[in-house]
N, C-alpha and C positions, 0 to 999 in steps of 0.2 A: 671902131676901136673902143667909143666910149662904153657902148651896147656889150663887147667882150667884157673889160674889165669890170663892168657893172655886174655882166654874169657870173663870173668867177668869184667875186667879194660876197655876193649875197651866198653863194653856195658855201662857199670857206663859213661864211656866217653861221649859217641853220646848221652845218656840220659840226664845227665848234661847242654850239649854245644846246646843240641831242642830247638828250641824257638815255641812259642804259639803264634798263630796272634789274639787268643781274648785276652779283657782286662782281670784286673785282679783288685776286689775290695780288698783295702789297707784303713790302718791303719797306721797311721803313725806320728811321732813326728819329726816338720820342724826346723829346728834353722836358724837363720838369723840376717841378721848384724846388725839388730836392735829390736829382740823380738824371742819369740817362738812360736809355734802353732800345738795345737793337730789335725788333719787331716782325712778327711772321704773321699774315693773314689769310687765311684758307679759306673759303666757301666751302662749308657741306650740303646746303639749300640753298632754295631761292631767299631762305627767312635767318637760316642760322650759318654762324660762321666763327671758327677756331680762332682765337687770337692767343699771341705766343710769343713770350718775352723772356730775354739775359740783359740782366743790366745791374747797373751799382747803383744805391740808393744811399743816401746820407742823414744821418740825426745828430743828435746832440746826446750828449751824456756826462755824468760828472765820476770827477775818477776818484779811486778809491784810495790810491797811493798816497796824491797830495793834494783831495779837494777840488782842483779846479775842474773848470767846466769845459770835457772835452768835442771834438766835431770827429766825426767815425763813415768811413764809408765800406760795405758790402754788397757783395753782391748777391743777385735775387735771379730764382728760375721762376715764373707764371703758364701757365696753362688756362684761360677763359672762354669757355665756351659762351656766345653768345647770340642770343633771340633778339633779332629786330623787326619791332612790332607794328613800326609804322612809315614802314618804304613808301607802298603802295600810296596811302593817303598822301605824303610828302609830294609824289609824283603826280597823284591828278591835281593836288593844289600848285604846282606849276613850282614846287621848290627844290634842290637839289639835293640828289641822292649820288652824285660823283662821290667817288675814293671811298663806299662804301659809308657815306653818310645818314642817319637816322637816330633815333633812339632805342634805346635795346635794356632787354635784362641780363645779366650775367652772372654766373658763377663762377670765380678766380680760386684758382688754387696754385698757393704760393709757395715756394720752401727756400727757405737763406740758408742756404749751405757751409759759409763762413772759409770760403777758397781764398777770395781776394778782400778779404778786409785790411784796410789801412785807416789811420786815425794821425790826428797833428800831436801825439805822443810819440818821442822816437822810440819807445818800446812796442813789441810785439802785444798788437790787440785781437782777443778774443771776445766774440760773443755766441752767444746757447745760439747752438742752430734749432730752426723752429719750421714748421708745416704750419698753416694758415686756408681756412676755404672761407669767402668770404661771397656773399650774393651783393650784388651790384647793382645800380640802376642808374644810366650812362645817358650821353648825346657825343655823336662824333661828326664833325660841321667840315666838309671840305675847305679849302682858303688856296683860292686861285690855279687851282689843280697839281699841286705838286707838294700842299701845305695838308697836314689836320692839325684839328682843335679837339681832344676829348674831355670830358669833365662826367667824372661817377665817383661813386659814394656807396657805402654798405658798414655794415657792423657783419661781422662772422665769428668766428671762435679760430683761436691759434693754441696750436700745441707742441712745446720743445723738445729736444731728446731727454730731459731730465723730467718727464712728463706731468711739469707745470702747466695748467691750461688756463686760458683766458678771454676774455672778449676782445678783439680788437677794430680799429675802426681802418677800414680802404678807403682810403680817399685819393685819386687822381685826378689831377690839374697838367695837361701834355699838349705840348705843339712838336708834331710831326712831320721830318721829313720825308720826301718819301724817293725811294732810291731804283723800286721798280715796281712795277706793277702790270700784269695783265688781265683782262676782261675774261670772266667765266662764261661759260654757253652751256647752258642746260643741255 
């Protein structure tokens, strides 16, 4: 009996502790220091993969009415194609690449379409809708297999429908749930 139970734990073990070098399309809910976001992840390759976000993001603004300094939320459509560059390596140094973890380049393209804006003014808030592509350079860390961590960063250029243009900076800070996901097979 001991010799069974001994077999079956080390197996459940090594099966557990596998790792899969293909991605793995997710489902997922992001929370971040400033909004949420519901999440789609596709595999195109073994190296690149579609990342795809609806979510409301929140800032600060100051109003024009009466001065004070208001808090504003909208929401946001993303589309990020994204290259990860260093699976493979990850994998022969014995580190994890579950939920699609590694580090990657990306190009985000954003548009605040200004559907669901709400703000702590009880008057109706408006802001410029705007288009945004912004190049990225990212890490996404698994956390106990049901968790991510991602953290990128990029400057790109944003442009409004009143075609005011600018530099703007991407920065995300995101721990993700994750609500499904399935294994790709080349």
């Amino acid at each position: 009996m001991k010799h069974t139970i001994l077999t079956f734990t080390l197996l459940f073990a090594i099966i557990s502790y596998s790792q899969n070098s293909n991605f793995e399309t997710a489902v997922s809910f992001k929370i971040g220091a400033i909004g949420g976001w519901l999440a789609v992840e596709v595999p195109l390759s073994d190296k690149f993969m579609l990342n795809a976000e609806f979510g409301q993001e929140g800032g600060i603004y100051k109003n024009t009415r009466n001065g004070d300094t208001e808090f504003i939320f909208t929401n946001t459509l993303s589309l990020e194609p994204r290259y990860f560059y260093n699976r493979l390596s990850r994998k022969e140094k014995g580190k994890s690449i579950n939920l699609n973890s590694g580090n990657y380049i990306g190009l985000e393209f954003m548009r605040v379409p200004d559907w669901l804006t709400v703000g702590t003014d009880e008057r109706d808030v408006q802001i410029e809708q705007s288009f945004a592509i912004i190049p990225k350079l990212g890490m996404k860390r698994a956390i106990a297999n049901i968790m991510t961590f991602e953290l990128a960063g990029g400057i790109g250029y944003q442009f409004n429908d009143k075609l005011k243009n600018s530099l703007t900076i991407g920065l995300d800070l995101r721990i993700g749930v994750l609500l499904f996901y399935n294994r790709y097979n080349k």
